[in-house]
ZAMARGU-4260 file (C-alpha; in steps of 0.2 Angstrom, whole numbers, plus 5000, padded with zeros to 4 digits):
<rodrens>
0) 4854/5076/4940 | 4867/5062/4933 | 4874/5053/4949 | 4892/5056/4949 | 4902/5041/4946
5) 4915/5034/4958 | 4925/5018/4954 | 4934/5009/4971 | 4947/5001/4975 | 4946/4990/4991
10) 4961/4983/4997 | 4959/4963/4996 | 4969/4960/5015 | 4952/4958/5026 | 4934/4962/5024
15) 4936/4981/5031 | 4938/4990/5014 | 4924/4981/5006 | 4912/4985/5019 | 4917/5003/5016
20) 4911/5001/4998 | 4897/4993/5002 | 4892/5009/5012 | 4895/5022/4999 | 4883/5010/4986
25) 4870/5008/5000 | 4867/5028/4999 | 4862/5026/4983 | 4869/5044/4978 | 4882/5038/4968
30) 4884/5024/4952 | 4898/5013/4961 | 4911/5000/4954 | 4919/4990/4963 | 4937/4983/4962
35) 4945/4970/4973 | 4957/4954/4972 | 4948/4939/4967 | 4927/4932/4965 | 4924/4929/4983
40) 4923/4947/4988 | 4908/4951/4975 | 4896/4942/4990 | 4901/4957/5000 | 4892/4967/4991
45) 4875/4972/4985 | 4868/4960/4972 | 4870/4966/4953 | 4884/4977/4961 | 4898/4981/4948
50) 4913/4973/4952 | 4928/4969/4946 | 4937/4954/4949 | 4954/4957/4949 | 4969/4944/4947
55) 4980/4943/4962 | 4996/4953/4965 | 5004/4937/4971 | 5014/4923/4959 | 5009/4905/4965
60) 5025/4900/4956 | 5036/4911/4965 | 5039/4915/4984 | 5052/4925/4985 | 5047/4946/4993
65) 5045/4960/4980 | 5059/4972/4978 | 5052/4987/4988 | 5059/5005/4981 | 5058/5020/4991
70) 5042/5025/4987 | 5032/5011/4984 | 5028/4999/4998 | 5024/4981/4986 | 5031/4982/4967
75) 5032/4966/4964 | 5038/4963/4946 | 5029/4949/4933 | 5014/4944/4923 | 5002/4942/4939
80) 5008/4961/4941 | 5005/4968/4920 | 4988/4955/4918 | 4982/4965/4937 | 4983/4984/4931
85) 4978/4980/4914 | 4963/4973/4921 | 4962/4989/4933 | 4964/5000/4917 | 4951/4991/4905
90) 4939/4993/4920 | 4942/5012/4925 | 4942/5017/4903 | 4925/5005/4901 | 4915/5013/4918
95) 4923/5031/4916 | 4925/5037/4933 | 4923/5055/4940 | 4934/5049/4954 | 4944/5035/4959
100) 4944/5031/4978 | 4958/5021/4982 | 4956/5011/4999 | 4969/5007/5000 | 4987/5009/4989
105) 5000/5020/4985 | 5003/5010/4970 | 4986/5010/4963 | 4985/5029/4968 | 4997/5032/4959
110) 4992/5021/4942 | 4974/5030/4944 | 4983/5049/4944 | 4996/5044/4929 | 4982/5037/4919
115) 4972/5053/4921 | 4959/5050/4935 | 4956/5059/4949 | 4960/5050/4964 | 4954/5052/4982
120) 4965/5041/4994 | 4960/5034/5009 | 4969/5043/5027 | 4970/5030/5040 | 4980/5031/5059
125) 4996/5029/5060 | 5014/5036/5057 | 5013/5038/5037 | 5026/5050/5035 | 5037/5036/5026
130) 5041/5042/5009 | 5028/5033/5000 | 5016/5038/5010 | 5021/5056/5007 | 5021/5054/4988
135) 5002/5047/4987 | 4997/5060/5001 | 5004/5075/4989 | 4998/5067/4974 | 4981/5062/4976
140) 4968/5076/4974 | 4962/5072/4991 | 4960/5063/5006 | 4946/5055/5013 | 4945/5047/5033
145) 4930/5037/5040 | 4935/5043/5055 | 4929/5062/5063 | 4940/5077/5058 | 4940/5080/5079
150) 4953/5065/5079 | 4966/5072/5067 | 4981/5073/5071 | 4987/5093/5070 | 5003/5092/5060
155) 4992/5084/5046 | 4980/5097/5047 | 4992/5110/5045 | 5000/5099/5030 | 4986/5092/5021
160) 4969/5100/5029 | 4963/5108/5014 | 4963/5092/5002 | 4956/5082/5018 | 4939/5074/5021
165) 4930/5067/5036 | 4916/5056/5034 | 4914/5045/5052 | 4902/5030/5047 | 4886/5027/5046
170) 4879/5019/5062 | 4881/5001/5059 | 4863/4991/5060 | 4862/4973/5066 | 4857/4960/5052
175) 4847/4947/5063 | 4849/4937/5080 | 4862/4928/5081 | 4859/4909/5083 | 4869/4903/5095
180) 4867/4885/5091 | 4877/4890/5074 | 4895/4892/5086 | 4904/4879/5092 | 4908/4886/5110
185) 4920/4876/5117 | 4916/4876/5134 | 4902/4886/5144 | 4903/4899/5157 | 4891/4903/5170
190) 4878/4914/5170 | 4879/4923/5189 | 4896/4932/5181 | 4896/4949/5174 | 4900/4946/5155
195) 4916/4951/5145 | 4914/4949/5126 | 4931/4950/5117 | 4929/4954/5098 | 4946/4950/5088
200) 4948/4953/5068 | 4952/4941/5053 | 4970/4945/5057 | 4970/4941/5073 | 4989/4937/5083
205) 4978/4935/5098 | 4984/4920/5106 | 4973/4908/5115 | 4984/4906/5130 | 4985/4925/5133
210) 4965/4924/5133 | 4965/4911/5144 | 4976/4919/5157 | 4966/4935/5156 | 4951/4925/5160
215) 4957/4912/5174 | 4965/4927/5184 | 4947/4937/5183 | 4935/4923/5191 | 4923/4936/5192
220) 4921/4937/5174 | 4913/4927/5161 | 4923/4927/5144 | 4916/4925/5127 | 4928/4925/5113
225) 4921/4932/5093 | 4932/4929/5079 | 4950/4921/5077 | 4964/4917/5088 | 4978/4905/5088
230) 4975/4892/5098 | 4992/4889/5104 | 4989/4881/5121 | 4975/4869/5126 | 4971/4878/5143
235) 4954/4882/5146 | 4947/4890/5161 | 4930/4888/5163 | 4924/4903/5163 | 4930/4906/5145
240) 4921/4901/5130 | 4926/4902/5112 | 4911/4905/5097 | 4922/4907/5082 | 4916/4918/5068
245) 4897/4921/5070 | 4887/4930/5056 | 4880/4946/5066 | 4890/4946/5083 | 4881/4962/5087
250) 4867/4951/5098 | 4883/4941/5109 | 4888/4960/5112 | 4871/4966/5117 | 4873/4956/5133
255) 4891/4962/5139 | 4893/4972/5151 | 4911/4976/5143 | 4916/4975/5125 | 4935/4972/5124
260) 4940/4974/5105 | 4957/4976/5094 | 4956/4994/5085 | 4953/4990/5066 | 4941/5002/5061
265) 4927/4991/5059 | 4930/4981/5076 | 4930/4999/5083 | 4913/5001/5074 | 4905/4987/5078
270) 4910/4989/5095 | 4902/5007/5099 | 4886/5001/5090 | 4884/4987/5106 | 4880/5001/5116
275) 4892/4994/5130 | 4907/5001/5138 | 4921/4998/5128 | 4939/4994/5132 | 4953/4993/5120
280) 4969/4981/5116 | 4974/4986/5097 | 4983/4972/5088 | 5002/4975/5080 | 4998/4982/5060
285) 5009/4993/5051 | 5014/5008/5054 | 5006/5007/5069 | 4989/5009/5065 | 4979/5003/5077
290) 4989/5007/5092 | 4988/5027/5084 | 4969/5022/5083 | 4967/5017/5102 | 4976/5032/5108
295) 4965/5042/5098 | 4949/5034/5105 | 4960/5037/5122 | 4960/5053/5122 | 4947/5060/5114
300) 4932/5046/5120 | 4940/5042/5135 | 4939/5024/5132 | 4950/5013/5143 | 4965/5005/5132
305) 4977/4993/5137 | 4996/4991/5127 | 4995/4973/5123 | 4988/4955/5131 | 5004/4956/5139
310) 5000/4972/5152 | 5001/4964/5168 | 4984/4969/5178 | 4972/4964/5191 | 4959/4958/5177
315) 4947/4960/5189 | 4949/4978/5193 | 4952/4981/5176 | 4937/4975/5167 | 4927/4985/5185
320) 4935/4999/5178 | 4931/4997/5160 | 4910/4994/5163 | 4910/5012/5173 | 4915/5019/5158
325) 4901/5029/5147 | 4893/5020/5134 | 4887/5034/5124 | 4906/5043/5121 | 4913/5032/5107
330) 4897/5032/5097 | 4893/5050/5099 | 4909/5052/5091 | 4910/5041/5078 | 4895/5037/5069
335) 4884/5050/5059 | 4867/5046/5051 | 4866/5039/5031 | 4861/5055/5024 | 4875/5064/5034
340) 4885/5052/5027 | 4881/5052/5008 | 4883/5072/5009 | 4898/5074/5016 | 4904/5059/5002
345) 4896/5069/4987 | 4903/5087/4993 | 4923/5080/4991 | 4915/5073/4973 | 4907/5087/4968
350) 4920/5097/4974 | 4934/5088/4964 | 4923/5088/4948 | 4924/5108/4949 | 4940/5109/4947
</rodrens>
């Protein structure tokens, strides 16, 4: 039987949508292009994957904002803008996709279904009931979350249930231990404390000093920071150590006995996958996204969530609180197995094929 063909649009701001693609090829159900801003994201994915390197939607030669309109959330205007979507365009006519997945645009959802395609869109967390929103929920031909239909919210069921699709995500596998000769901690912590991991994402606002204060006020904790912060003060306590970016955190992870993590999809992911208790500070993102996400995970995980760095606590009592919590809620509810995953993909396909 011919694989049906599904060409993808990953949104070039972080590494979350790629991975997402990467996923759907890795089921091998499917024949998969891939587009995304720029060559560097082509290592992402599979070797030999097809992918299409797309200029940027930003003009080097110009800084002033696009001119947003009511339905559209970035319209800049230029060539950058005509040499992008006629490169989009060349690539959809060329590949000849059943489906176009969009993850995630308004705009290019909206190209894809003017120039013919069927378009699946991409339903994340958050209040998206601005008007462009609206417009590329009632135009595309359907929506597809990574996230379980059991987190919903109910009024879009009632809207948009019948065009929706709920995927959750494959359980994420660790790559290979993590050698932890490769970070650069910048200062040790001891090892008769309980451990406190703290995963942040590419597009962290995390600020160092709010880190720091968390950790000198919880001298029963060791702290070891994964990912980016901004290092906006030079206090370090020293029960507080900083790795950077390491290539499969999952191993740091392993040893905590709480995993605190903003609520990006992925983080969330990666998070559950530890097997650790898990407790939740979402980062500001638009539209509210990952604050929607944490309260979601809140309510139906019952994972501990904190408003901001800035919630004043007893750290101590608080992280206490967050390693009694179980383990096995978040995954249970987030992850299914691959071949879970690939059908529940190829039903939405096949689905808007039939019509």
């Amino acid at each position: 039987m011919k694989k049906p063909r599904i060409s993808y649009y990953a949104h070039h701001m972080g590494t979350g949508h790629l991975r997402h693609a990467r996923r759907i090829i890795d089921t091998g159900a499917f024949e998969v292009q891939v587009a995304s801003t720029g060559e560097k994201h082509r290592d992402l994915l599979p070797r030999g994957a097809d992918y299409i390197s797309l200029p940027p939607d930003t003009d080097e030669q110009r800084s002033e904002r696009p001119v947003l309109g009511e339905f559209l959330h970035y319209a800049p205007r230029g060539k950058h803008i005509v040499d992008r979507f006629s490169v989009l365009n060349r690539a959809w006519e060329q590949f000849a996709p059943d489906v176009v997945m969009v993850d995630v645009s308004i705009e290019v959802a909206l190209f894809a279904r003017l120039s013919g395609y069927r378009v699946a869109l991409r339903r994340m967390p958050g209040k998206r009931t601005d008007k462009a929103h609206k417009m590329g929920y009632a135009i595309a031909d359907a929506l597809f979350a990574y996230f379980p239909e059991a987190l919903e919210e109910a009024k879009h069921l009632a809207e948009y249930g019948p065009k929706s699709y709920y995927f959750k995500t494959p359980q994420p596998v660790a790559t290979s231990a993590v050698d932890l000769n490769e970070s650069i901690p910048k200062r040790h912590s001891s090892s008769d404390r309980r451990r406190v991991v703290v995963q942040t994402s590419l597009g962290a606002l995390v600020g160092l000093s709010n880190i720091a204060h968390a950790a000198r006020s919880s001298p029963l904790w060791s702290w070891d920071v994964l990912g980016v912060i901004r290092e906006d003060t030079e206090f370090m306590p020293e029960n507080l150590t900083l790795h950077g970016i390491v290539q499969d955190p999952s191993q740091i992870m392993a040893k905590a006995d709480v995993v605190l993590t903003s609520t990006g999809h992925n983080a969330v992911a990666a998070a559950a996958a530890c097997g650790k208790p898990v407790l939740l500070i979402p980062e500001e993102r638009p539209f509210g996204e990952q604050r929607s996400y944490a309260q979601m995970l809140q309510q139906s995980a019952g994972c501990m969530m904190l408003d901001s760095w800035l919630t004043p606590l007893d750290w101590n009592a608080a992280l206490d609180q967050a390693a009694a919590g179980d383990p096995r809620a978040l995954p249970q509810l987030l992850f299914t197995d691959a071949d879970e995953f690939s059908r529940n993909i190829e039903a939405m396909i096949r689905e808007l094929m039939s019509k």
